[in-house]
C-alpha positions as CSV (number, residue, x, y, z in Angstrom):
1,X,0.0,0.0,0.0
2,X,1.7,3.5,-0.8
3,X,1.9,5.8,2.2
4,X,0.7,8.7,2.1
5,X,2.7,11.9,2.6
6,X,2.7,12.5,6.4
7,X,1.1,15.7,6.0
8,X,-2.0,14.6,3.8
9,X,-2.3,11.3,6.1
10,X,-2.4,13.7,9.2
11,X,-5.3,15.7,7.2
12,X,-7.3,12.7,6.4
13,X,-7.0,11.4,9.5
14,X,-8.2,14.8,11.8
15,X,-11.3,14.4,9.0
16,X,-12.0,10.9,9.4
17,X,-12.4,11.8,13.3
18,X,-14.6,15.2,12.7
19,X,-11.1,17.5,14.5
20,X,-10.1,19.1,10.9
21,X,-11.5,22.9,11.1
22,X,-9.4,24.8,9.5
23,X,-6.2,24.8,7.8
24,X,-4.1,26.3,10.7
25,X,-5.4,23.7,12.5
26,X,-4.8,20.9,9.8
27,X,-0.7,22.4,9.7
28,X,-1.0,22.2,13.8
29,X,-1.9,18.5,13.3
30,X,-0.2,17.7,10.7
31,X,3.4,18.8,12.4
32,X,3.0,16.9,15.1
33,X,2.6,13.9,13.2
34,X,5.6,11.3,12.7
35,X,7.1,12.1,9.5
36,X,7.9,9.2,7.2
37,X,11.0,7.5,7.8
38,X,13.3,7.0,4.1
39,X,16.9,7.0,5.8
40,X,18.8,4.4,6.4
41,X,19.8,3.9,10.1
42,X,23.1,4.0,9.1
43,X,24.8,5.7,5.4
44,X,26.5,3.7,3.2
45,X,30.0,4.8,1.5
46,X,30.8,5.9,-1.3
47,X,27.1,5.9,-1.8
48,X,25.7,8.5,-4.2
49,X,25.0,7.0,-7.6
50,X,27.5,4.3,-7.3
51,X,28.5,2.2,-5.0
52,X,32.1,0.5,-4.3
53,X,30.9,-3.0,-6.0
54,X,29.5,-1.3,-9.2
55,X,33.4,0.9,-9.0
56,X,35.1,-2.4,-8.5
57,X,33.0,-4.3,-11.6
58,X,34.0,-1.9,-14.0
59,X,37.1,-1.7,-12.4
60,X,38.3,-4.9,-13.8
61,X,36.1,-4.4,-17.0
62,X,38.5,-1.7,-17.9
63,X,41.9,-3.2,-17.0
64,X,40.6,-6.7,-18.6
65,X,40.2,-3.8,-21.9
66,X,36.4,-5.6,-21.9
67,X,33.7,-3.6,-23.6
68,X,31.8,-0.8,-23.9
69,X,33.6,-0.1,-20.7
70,X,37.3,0.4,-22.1
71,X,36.1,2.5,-25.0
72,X,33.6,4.7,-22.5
73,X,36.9,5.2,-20.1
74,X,39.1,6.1,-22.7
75,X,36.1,9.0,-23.6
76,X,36.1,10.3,-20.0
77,X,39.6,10.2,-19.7
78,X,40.4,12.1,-22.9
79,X,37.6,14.9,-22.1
80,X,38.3,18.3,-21.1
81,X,36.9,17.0,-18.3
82,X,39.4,15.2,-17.2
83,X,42.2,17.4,-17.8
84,X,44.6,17.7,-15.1
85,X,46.1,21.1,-16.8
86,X,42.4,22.5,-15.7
87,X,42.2,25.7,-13.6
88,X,38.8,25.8,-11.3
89,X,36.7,29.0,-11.9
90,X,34.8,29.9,-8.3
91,X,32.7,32.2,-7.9
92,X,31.4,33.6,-4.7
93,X,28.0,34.5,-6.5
94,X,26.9,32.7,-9.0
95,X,24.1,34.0,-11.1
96,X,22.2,32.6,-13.5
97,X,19.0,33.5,-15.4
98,X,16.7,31.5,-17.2
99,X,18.6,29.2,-19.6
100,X,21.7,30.7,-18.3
101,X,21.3,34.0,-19.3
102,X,22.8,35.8,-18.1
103,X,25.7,33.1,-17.2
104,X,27.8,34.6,-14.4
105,X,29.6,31.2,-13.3
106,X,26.9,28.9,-14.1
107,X,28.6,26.9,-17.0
108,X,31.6,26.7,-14.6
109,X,29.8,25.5,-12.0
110,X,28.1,22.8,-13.3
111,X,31.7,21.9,-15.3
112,X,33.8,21.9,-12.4
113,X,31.6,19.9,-10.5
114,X,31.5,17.1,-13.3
115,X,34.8,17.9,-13.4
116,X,35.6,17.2,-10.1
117,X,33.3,13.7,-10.1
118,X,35.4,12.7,-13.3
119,X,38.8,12.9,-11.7
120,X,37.6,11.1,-8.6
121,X,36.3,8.5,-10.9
122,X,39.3,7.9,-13.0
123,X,41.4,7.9,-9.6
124,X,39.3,5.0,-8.5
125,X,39.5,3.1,-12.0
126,X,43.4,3.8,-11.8
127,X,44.9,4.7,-8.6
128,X,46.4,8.0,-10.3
129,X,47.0,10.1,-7.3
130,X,47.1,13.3,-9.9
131,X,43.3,12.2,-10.6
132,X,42.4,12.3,-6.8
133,X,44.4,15.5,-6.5
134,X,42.9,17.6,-9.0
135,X,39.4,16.5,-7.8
136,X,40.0,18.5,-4.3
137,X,42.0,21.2,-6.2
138,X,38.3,22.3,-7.6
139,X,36.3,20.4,-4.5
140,X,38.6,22.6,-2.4
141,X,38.1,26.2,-4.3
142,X,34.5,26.2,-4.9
143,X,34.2,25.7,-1.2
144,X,36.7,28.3,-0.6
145,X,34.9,30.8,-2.2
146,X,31.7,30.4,-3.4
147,X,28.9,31.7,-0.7
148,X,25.0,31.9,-3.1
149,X,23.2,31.5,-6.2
150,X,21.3,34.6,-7.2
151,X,18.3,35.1,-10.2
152,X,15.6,33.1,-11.5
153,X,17.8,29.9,-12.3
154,X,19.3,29.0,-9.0
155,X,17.5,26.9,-7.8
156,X,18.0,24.5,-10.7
157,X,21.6,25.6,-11.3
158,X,22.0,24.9,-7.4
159,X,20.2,21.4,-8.2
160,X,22.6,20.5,-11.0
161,X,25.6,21.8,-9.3
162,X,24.7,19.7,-6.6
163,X,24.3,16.5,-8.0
164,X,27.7,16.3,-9.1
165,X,29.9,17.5,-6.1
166,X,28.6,14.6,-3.7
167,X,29.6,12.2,-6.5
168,X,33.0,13.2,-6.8
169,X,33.0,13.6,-2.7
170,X,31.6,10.2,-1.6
171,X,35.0,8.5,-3.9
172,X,37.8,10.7,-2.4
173,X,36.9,11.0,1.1
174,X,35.5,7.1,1.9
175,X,38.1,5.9,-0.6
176,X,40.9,8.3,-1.3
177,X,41.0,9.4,2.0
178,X,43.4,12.4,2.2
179,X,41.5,15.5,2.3
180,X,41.9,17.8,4.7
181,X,39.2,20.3,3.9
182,X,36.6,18.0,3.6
183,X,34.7,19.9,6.6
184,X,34.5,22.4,4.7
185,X,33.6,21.4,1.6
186,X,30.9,19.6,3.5
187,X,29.7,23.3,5.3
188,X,29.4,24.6,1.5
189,X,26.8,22.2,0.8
190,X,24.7,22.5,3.8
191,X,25.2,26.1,4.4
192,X,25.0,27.3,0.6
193,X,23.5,24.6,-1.7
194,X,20.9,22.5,0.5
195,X,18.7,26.0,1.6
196,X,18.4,26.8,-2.1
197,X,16.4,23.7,-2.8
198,X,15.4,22.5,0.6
199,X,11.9,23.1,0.0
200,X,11.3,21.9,-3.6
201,X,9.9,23.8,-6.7
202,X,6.6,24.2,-8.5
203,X,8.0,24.7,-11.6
204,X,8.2,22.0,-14.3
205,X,8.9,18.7,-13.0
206,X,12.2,18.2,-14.1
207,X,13.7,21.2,-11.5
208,X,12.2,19.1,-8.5
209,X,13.2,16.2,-9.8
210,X,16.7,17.1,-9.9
211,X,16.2,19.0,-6.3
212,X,15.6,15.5,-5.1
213,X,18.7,14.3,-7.1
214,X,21.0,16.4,-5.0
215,X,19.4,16.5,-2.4
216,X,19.5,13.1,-1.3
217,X,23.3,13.1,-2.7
218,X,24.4,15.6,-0.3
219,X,22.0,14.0,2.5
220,X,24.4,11.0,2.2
221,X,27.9,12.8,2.2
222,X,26.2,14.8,5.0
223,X,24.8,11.9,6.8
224,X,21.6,14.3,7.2
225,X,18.7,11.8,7.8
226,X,15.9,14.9,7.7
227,X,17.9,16.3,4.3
228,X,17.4,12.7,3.2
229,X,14.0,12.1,4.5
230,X,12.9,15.4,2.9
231,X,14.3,14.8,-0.2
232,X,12.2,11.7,-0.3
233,X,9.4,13.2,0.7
234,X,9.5,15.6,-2.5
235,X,10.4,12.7,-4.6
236,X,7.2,10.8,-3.8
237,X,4.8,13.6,-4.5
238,X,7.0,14.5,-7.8
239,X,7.2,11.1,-9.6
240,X,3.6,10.0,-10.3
241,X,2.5,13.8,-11.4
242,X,6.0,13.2,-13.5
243,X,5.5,10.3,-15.5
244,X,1.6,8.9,-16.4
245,X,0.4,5.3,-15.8
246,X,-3.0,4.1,-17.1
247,X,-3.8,2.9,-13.4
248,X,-3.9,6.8,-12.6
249,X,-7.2,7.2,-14.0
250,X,-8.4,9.8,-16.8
251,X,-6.0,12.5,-15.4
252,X,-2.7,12.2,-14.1
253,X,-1.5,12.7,-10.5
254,X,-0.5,16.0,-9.3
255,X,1.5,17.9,-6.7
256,X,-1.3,19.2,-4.0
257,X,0.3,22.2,-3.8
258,X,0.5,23.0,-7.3
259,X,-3.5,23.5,-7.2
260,X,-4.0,21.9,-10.2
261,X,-7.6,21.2,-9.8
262,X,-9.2,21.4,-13.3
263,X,-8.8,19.2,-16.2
264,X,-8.0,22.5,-18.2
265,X,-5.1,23.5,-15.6
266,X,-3.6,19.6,-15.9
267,X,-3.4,19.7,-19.3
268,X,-1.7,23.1,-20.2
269,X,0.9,22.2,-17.4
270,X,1.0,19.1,-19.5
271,X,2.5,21.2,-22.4
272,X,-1.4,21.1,-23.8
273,X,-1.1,17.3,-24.1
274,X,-5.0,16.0,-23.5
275,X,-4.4,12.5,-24.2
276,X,-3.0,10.6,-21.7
277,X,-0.9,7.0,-22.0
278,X,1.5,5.0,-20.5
279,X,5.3,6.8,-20.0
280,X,4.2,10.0,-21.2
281,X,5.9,12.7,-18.6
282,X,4.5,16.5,-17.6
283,X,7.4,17.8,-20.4
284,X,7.3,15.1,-23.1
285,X,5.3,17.7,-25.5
286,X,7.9,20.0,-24.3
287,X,10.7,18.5,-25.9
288,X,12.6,15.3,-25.1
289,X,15.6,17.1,-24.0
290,X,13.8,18.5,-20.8
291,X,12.4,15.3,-20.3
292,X,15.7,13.3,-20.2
293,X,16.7,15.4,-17.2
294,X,13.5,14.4,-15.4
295,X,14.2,10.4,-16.1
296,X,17.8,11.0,-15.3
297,X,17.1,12.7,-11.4
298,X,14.2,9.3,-11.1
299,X,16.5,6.9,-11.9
300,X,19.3,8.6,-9.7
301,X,17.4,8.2,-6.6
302,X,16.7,5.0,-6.9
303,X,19.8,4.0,-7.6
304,X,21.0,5.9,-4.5
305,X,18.5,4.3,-2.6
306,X,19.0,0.9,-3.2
307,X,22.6,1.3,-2.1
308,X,21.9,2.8,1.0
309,X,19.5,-0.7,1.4
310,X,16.2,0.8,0.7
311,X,14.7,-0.7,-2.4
312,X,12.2,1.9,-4.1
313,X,12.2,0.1,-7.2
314,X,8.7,-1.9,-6.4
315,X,7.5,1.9,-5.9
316,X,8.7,3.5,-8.8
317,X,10.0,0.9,-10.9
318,X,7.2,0.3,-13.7
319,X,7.3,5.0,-14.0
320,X,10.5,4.4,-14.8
321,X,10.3,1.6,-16.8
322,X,7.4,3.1,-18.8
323,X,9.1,6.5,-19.0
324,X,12.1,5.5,-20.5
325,X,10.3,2.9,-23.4
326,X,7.9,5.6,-24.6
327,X,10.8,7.9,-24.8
328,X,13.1,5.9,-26.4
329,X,10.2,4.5,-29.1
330,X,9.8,8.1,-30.2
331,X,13.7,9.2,-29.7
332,X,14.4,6.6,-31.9
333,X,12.1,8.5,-34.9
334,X,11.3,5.0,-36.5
335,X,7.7,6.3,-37.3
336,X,5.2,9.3,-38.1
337,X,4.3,11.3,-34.7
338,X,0.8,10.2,-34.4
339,X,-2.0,14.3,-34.3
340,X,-2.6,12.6,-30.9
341,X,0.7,13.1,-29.4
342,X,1.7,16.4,-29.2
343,X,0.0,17.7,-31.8
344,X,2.2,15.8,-34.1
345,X,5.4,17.5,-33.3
346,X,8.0,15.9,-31.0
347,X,11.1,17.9,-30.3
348,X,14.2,14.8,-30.2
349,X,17.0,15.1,-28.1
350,X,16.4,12.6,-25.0
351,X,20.5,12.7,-24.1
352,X,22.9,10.6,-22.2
353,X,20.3,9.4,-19.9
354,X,19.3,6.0,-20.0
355,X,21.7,3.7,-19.0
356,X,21.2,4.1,-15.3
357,X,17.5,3.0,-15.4
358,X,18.2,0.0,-18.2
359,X,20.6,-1.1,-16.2
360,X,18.4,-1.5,-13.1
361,X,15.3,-2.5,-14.8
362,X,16.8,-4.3,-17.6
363,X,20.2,-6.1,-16.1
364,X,19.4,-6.6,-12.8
365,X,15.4,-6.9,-12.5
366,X,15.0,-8.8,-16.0
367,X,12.7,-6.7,-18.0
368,X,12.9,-6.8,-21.5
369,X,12.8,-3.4,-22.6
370,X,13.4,-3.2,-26.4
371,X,13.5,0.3,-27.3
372,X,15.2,0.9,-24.4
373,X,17.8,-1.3,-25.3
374,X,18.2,-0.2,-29.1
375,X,18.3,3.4,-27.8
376,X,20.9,2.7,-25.4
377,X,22.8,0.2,-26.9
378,X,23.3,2.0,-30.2
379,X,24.4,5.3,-28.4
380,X,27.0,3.8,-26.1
381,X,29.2,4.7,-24.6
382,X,27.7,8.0,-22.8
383,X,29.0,10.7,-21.9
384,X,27.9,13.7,-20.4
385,X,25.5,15.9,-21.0
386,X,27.6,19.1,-19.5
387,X,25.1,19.6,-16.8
388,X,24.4,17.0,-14.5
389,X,24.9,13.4,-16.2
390,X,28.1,12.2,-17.1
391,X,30.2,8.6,-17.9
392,X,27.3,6.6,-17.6
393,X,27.6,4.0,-19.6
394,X,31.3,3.8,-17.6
395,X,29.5,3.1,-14.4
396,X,26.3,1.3,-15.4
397,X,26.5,-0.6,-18.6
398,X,25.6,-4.4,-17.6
399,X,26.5,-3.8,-14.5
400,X,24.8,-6.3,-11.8
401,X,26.5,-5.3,-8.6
């Protein structure tokens, strides 16, 4: 049975038993009400998108020169990305406006931070101390010196920013180990990253999706059970007004507090999409692109739940699922966009983005997912999509660990 969120279970409850009055009074019930538990009682390490099995199975993929893993190192390695001749850029404010404009550190950002999740990766896969090194050079400047995002794209630039940092932080301080300002660097994320997103976003889906991305990332570097448990919390509410399912009913779900309430509300937040089926997301009519990022943060948190022992899968799994073969049937372009579906246009461009989620549903859980699979398969390996997604065909292709 899916539990409800702690504050609508506190509502229907003071209902059931006549108590609920007003709203104040609903809030006054509804705080004192346990909260759902999502933590685990104690973090896992490195934890955040990969764990040290999955690092040690493509470990000896590469040096074995197996593929796709050999030929998706060699890409990561010989990216800019990876360059140990690169100078971080910190900022103390960044500032970034809708798509980036205007871009006052924002690409830097976001680049150093894959940057630094890159080099911590290729120190794991080779045991390069330069790798390791260069990883806290830009871990260690950024929390240095930068102190807040500003304008109407922070929170999301804060999101993607953030999913990256824990990445690369989880690999040199659990593994590496030598990293004397990793306090620090740990105070940058709760003091300047986690406020910006704390509370979620009722924008399009994909922002809170990613919110919940980093969120729970930095929950786990931070050992933060209420960061985690709140990052949760946003992710259940998010994912089934994210991604439809014909058990739904004639309308999708939506976020309460998104007041959503009419049929002719859902679907112009639906990009004006009035049909409804299986996988389609809130941004499919937008474009694909947008939509990747959405399926990217979903299949994240999973991931980084099941290796902190909390499997959401049986939750979440068949959205995913879903999500990803819809996507990848029409990415792939092998037939005329139906007047139905977005009024006959699709705008392509799904990314680097399915190999975490065809992994798990595919590889480990035994779904046969043919479009999926074509998709992936022919686009292999992955790289990065230069804003929150990156090498992961590296860490997840066939990967059962």
């Amino acid at each position: 049975m899916r539990k409800l969120p702690f504050v609508a279970a506190a509502a229907c409850a003071a209902l059931v038993a006549g108590t609920l009055t007003t709203p104040a009074a609903a809030a006054e019930q509804a705080a004192q009400a346990p909260q759902a538990v999502d933590a685990p009682p104690t973090f896992t390490h490195p934890g955040v998108g990969v764990s040290r099995a999955q690092l040690d199975f493509v470990r000896a993929k590469v040096q074995a020169g197996a593929q796709p893993w050999t030929a998706a190192f060699n890409q990561a390695k010989n990216s800019s990305y990876a360059s140990l001749s690169r100078t971080p850029k910190p900022r103390a404010v960044v500032e970034c406006g809708s798509y980036s404009n205007p871009n006052y550190g924002c690409t830097d950002e976001r680049e150093d931070a894959i940057a630094a999740y890159t080099d911590a990766l290729l120190w794991y896969l080779t045991r390069d101390d330069r790798y390791a090194q260069k990883a806290i050079q830009l871990m260690d400047a950024w929390s240095a010196t930068v102190r807040d995002h500003t304008n109407s794209n922070a929170p999301l630039q804060t999101a993607w920013a953030a999913s990256s940092w824990p990445k690369a932080a989880e690999i040199i301080k659990h593994v590496y180990g030598d990293w004397p300002n990793a306090s620090r660097f740990a105070t940058m994320l709760r003091n300047v990253y986690v406020p910006e997103i704390i509370n979620g976003s009722n924008s399009n889906g994909n922002w809170e999706l990613s919110m919940t991305d980093s969120l729970q990332g930095m929950a786990v570097f931070l050992e933060d059970k209420a960061i985690y448990d709140k990052a949760i919390a946003l992710y259940r509410l998010r994912v089934p007004a994210y991604v439809y399912l014909e058990s739904d009913g004639a309308l999708p779900k939506t976020v309460p507090s998104q007041n959503l309430n009419t049929r002719d509300k859902i679907v112009n937040y639906w990009q004006g999409q009035g049909t409804f089926v299986t996988g389609l997301t809130q941004e499919t009519c937008r474009d694909l692109t947008h939509t990747g990022y959405g399926i990217s943060s979903i299949s994240h948190v999973l991931e980084t739940a099941r290796i902190q022992g909390i499997d959401m899968y049986p939750e979440f799994g068949e959205r995913l699922r879903q999500a990803l073969g819809f996507q990848s049937k029409w990415e792939r372009n092998l037939e005329p966009v139906p007047s139905w579906l977005c009024k006959g246009t699709l705008h392509r461009g799904l990314g680097p983005i399915t190999e975490v989620g065809f992994n798990a549903m595919h590889t480990r859980l035994g779904y046969a997912m043919t479009n999926t699979q074509a998709l992936t398969e022919s686009r292999r390996p992955a790289g990065s999509n230069n804003l929150f997604v990156a090498w992961e065909t590296l860490t997840h292709a066939e990967n059962p660990s």
